[in-house]
Steps between C-alpha positions, in 0.01 A plus 500: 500500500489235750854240544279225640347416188718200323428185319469223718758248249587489173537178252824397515717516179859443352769809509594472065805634344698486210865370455730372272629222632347208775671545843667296689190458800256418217315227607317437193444570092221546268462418180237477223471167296247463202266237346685488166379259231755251581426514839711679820686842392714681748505843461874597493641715770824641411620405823679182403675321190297246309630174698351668828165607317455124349549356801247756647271378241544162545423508874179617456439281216578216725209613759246530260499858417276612207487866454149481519427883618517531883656231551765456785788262487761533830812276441825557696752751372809373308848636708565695183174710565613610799152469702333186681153520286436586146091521413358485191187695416336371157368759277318294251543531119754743458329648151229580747702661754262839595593741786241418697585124462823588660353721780260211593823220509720794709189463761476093474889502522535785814309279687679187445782720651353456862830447711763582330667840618696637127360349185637670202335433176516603146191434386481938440643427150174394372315819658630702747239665648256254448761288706539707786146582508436128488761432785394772699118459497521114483700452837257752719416333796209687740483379843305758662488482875576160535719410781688177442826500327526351126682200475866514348351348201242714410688842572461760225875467310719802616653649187472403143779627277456563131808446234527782239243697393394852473551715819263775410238214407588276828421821677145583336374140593618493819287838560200378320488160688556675814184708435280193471670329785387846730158501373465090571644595874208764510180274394652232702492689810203407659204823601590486864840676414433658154185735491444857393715671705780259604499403118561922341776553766679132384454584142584870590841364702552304163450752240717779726805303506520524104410850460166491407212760660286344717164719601251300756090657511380394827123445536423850628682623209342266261112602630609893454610434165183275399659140457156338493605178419799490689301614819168302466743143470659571753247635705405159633821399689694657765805547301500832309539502139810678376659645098814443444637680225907443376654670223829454343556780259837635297646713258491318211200373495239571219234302604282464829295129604246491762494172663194382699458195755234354688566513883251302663724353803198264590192443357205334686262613165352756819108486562475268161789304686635171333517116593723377749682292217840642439437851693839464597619582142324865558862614629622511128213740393760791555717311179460749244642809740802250593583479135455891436698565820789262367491602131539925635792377712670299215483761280646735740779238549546468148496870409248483216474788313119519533302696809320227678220570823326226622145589673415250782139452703529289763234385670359199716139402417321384834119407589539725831213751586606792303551319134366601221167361337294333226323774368734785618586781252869622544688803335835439364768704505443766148141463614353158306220325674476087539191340630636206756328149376776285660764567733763268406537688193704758723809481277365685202354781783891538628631506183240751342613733738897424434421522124306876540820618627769360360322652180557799669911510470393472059716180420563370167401175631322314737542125646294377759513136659293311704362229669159601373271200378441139577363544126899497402586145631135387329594625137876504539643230750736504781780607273411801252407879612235662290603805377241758362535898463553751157577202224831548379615584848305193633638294198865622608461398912411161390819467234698647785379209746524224246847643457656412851282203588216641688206406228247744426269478231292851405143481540192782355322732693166453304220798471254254620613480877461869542119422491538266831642780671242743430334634874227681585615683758858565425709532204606139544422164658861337629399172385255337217269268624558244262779262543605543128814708388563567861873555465437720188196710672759541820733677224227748359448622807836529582495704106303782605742625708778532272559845367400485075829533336681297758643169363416233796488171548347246777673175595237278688757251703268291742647208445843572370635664770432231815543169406295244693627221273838356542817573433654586132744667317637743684109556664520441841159410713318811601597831410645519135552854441342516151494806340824615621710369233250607238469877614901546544521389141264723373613775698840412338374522155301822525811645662659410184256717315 
C-alpha cells in the first residue's frame, strides 16, 4: 500500500472533553436560556448560588435576550464566573425542547465560539450527545488548500469542555461525530487528490488504524472477476476503478449488515455528459461510500456487537475515448444484463455490481446510500433522504434518521416502474425514459440485485449530503456527511438485537 496517498486538509474542529469543574484558563461559558411564558429563563447551572445566577439573568435581560431558539447573547462575565465571556444560546420554548433542537443550537452556538481558545459549557444537561454532536459538527471549518491564514477572529475555538455528564455517552458522540466529520473531509476533497485509487488506500489507511479489514480489487482483478459495471464506468477515464471492501467482525456478534456506497469520485454524466452549471459539485458523487466508510470505522471504534463489511466501487465517470455507450449491453457481476440508455446513470451500474456481491457474504441486512437521483431533491428537497428497500426495514431507516436529525421520509417502490425498465436486449434498461418516479425507478433497479430473503434498504441522499445552501444548524456549506449518523444508529440498534 502506497504512504504517499493522504488527504490534502481536514475541516478544522474543537478538541471536547468532559470535566467537573471550569478551569482556571477558561476563557468563556455556555449556557442555555429559554423563551418561557413570562419571557427570559436561564437555565440553571449548578455552578453558582442564586445571587450569581440572577445577576447572570439579568445581564442578558438587559441586552435584549429572548430565548428565541438560536439565539446568541455575549455579555461580559461577572468576576464570580471566573471567565471574561459568558454566551447565551436560546433554545426556544422549553416544553418543546427536542434533541435535535439542541443539536442544531450546539452548531449555531460552536460557531459563535470563533476566537476564544477554552469555552466550557453546560448546555450537555439538556442532551448530551445531541450536544456534543451539535458542538462538534457545528464548529467544522473546511479550508481546503487555501493558503492565507484565518484571521484571529474567525479561528475554529480550540477546546470545548463539557460539565458533568455521562462518560461512556460523551465517548459514543464524540466517535459518531467524528465519523461524519471524516466522511465531510472526504467529499470535500476535491477529484484532483481523491480518485479511485488514491481514495481505497486513504480510506484503507483509515479503516487499518481501527482494526478493521481492508481488501482493495484493482481493475485487472475486477475484469477477471466480471465487475461489469464497475469496469464499463470506469472504463472512460484514465484512473482505474478500484473495490474496497472493510469488515469489522467479533465474537459476540449475532448479526451481519452489508453496507453499500456509491463511489463516483467525479462525474462528468460521460458520453451523455451534463451542463457546465454546477459540474464542480460532481466531486461529492463519491458521498454515499464516505458515509459507509465512516459508519464501518465507527462501529469498529465503538465495538458494536454486530459484524459490519462495507462494499465500495469507486469509480470516475469520464467522456474519454474508451467510455462506455448509449446502447451498450454490460454484464454485471452474478451475470445480469443492463441495456445503456444514458450514461450519467453510472451510479446504479457501480452499485449493481457492489450489491451482487455483498449479497454474496448472506447478511441479515442490507443498507445502501447514495447520491443517486436529481429526482430526490425534485420530490424531497434539499433537506430529506428518500429511503426505499423491504418495508418494515425501509420504514425503520427512515425512524432511525428522523431519530438523530438527519430527516428521511420512506418512499414505495411501485410495480409499475418495473415496466419502464423493461429492455429488449438485456434483462434491464439502467434508466426509464420517462422523467416520472425517477428516484423510485433508480431504486428498482438497484432491487434486483438484492438477494430474496435479504432485508435492505436504499437511502437516496443527493441533496442531503452537500449542501449548496448556507449555513445551519450544525450543517456546514458543502459536504454534510448525511447518512453517517443515521447508519451508526442503526447499526447500534441491530447490535442490540
Amino acid at each position: 500500500m502506497s504512504a504517499t496517498f493522504t488527504l490534502p486538509a481536514r475541516g478544522s474542529t474543537p478538541v471536547l472533553s468532559l470535566a467537573k469543574k471550569i478551569s482556571d484558563d477558561t476563557d468563556a461559558l455556555l449556557v442555555a436560556v429559554f423563551e418561557g411564558e413570562e419571557g427570559l429563563e436561564l437555565a440553571a447551572t449548578g455552578l453558582f448560588d442564586d445571587e450569581v445566577e440572577i445577576a447572570v439573568w439579568q445581564q442578558l435581560a438587559a441586552v435584549g435576550a429572548t430565548g428565541a431558539k438560536e439565539e446568541i447573547t455575549r455579555v461580559p462575565g461577572l468576576k464570580a464566573t471566573g471567565v471574561g465571556t459568558v454566551v447565551a444560546v436560546g433554545l426556544g420554548d422549553p416544553d418543546d425542547l427536542s434533541d435535535d433542537r439542541l443539536r442544531r443550537a450546539a452548531g449555531v452556538a460552536a460557531r459563535s465560539l470563533r476566537g476564544f481558545n477554552r469555552v466550557a459549557t453546560t448546555i450537555g444537561a439538556f442532551g448530551l450527545r445531541a450536544a456534543v454532536e451539535g458542538v462538534s459538527l457545528g464548529a467544522y471549518d473546511y479550508r481546503g488548500l487555501k493558503t492565507d491564514e484565518v484571521p484571529e477572529r474567525k479561528r475554529t475555538v480550540d477546546e470545548v469542555v463539557f460539565l458533568g455528564g455521562d462518560k461512556k455517552e460523551f465517548v459514543a458522540a464524540q466517535i459518531t461525530a467524528e465519523a461524519v466529520i471524516l466522511a465531510r473531509d472526504l467529499v470535500n476533497t476535491p477529484s484532483s487528490h481523491l480518485y479511485p485509487e488514491s481514495y481505497a488506500e486513504i480510506a484503507a489507511k483509515e479503516a487499518g488504524e481501527h482494526g478493521v479489514k481492508v481488501e482493495i480489487l484493482d481493475d485487472k482483478r475486477l475484469l477477471k472477476d466480471g465487475y461489469g459495471g464497475i469496469m464499463a464506468v470506469g472504463q472512460g477515464s484514465t484512473r482505474k476503478p478500484r473495490l474496497l471492501r472493510l469488515t469489522w467482525s467479533t465474537r459476540k456478534a449475532s448479526k451481519s449488515v452489508a453496507l453499500v456506497g456509491k463511489g463516483i469520485t467525479f462525474d462528468t454524466g460521460g458520453i451523455s455528459i451534463k451542463p457546465s452549471s454546477n459540474m464542480d459539485h460532481m466531486i461529492s458523487d463519491m458521498g454515499g461510500s464516505a458515509a459507509v466508510i465512516a459508519s464501518v470505522i465507527a462501529a469498529a471504534r465503538l465495538n458494536l456487537r454486530v459484524n459490519v463489511t462495507a462494499t465500495v466501487p469507486l469509480a470516475e465517470n469520464m467522456p474519454g475515448g474508451g467510455a462506455y455507450r448509449p446502447g451498450d449491453v454490460v454484464t454485471h457481476y452474478g451475470g445480469t444484463t443492463s441495456e445503456i440508455i444514458n450514461t450519467d446513470a453510472e451510479g446504479r451500474m457501480i452499485l449493481a455490481d457492489a450489491i451482487a456481491r455483498a449479497c454474496e457474504d448472506d447478511p441479515d441486512y442490507l443498507i445502501e446510500t447514495a447520491t443517486l437521483t436529481g429526482a430526490q431533491l425534485v420530490a424531497l428537497g434539499a433537506r430529506t433522504a428518500g429511503v426505499m428497500g423491504s418495508p418494515e426495514f425501509r420504514d425503520r431507516i427512515a425512524a432511525h434518521g428522523r431519530a438523530v436529525g438527519e430527516e428521511a421520509w420512506a418512499m414505495p417502490i411501485p410495480e409499475d416502474v418495473a415496466d419502464g425498465m423493461k429492455s429488449t436486449v438485456a434483462d434491464l434498461r439502467n434508466v426509464n425514459p420517462s422523467r416520472n418516479g425517477g428516484m423510485l425507478g433508480a431504486a428498482h433497479y438497484l432491487s434486483t440485485f438484492v438477494t430474496e430473503g435479504v432485508e435492505w434498504a436504499h437511502i437516496d441522499v443527493a441533496g442531503p449530503a452537500f449542501n449548496t445552501d448556507g449555513v445551519w444548524g450544525c450543517t456546514p456549506k458543502r459536504a454534510t456527511g448525511v447518512p453517517v449518523r443515521t447508519i451508526v444508529d442503526a447499526l447500534t440498534g441491530i447490535a442490540d438485537e
